[in-house]
N, C-alpha and C positions, 0 to 999 in steps of 0.2 A: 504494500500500500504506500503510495507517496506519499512524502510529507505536505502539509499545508503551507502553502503562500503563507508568511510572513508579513501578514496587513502592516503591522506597525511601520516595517521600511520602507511601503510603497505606497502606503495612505496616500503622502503627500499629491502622489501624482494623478490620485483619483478625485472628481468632485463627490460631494457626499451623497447625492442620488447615486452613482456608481457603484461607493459603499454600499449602501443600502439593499441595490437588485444584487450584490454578491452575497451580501450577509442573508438574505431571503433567499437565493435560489441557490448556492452554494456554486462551484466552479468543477466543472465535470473533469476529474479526469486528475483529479487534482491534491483528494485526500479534503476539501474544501469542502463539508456537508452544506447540506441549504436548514436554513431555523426557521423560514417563514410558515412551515406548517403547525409548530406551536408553538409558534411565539403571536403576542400584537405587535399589531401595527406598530402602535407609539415605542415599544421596547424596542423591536429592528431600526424605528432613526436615533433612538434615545445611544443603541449600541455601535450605531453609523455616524454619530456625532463622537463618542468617544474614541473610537477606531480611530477618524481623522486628528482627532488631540495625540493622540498616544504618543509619537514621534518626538512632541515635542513637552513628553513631560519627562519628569527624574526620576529614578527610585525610589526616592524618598515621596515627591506629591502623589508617584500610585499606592504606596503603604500606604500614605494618609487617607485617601481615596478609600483603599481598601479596611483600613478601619473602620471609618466614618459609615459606609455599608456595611457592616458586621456590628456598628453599633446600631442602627436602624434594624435588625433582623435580617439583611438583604445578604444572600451571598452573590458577590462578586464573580463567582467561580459557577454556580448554578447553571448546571447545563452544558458546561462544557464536555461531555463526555454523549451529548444529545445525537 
């Protein structure tokens, strides 16, 4: 099985509609699942807007991130294995 494209390094060169139809249909061929069959709407752009951040954030602001969702009850990790 291939490995997945690496969103974080190529975000940049996608607009976030882009992100979005890859985060929802997945990328064939790729190791790239598609989410948009359980997921919403709003969480596939909410995870298309983060996708395009990603690039440009630190270690440290995703811990924080990833905190601040774990203090909310939200795991950050949920579904990755979808």
């Amino acid at each position: 099985m291939p490995e997945p494209p690496d969103l974080a390094k190529s975000a940049e060169k996608w607009t976030p509609a882009e992100l979005y139809w890859i985060i929802k249909h997945g990328i064939k061929m790729t190791g790239m699942p598609e989410w948009g069959s359980g997921h919403k709407e709003e969480d596939l752009w909410a995870l298309a807007a983060f996708v395009k951040r990603l690039p440009e954030l630190s270690p440290e602001q995703y811990q924080t991130m990833e905190q601040e969702a774990g203090d909310k009850g939200q795991s950050p990790r949920a579904g990755q294995n979808h």
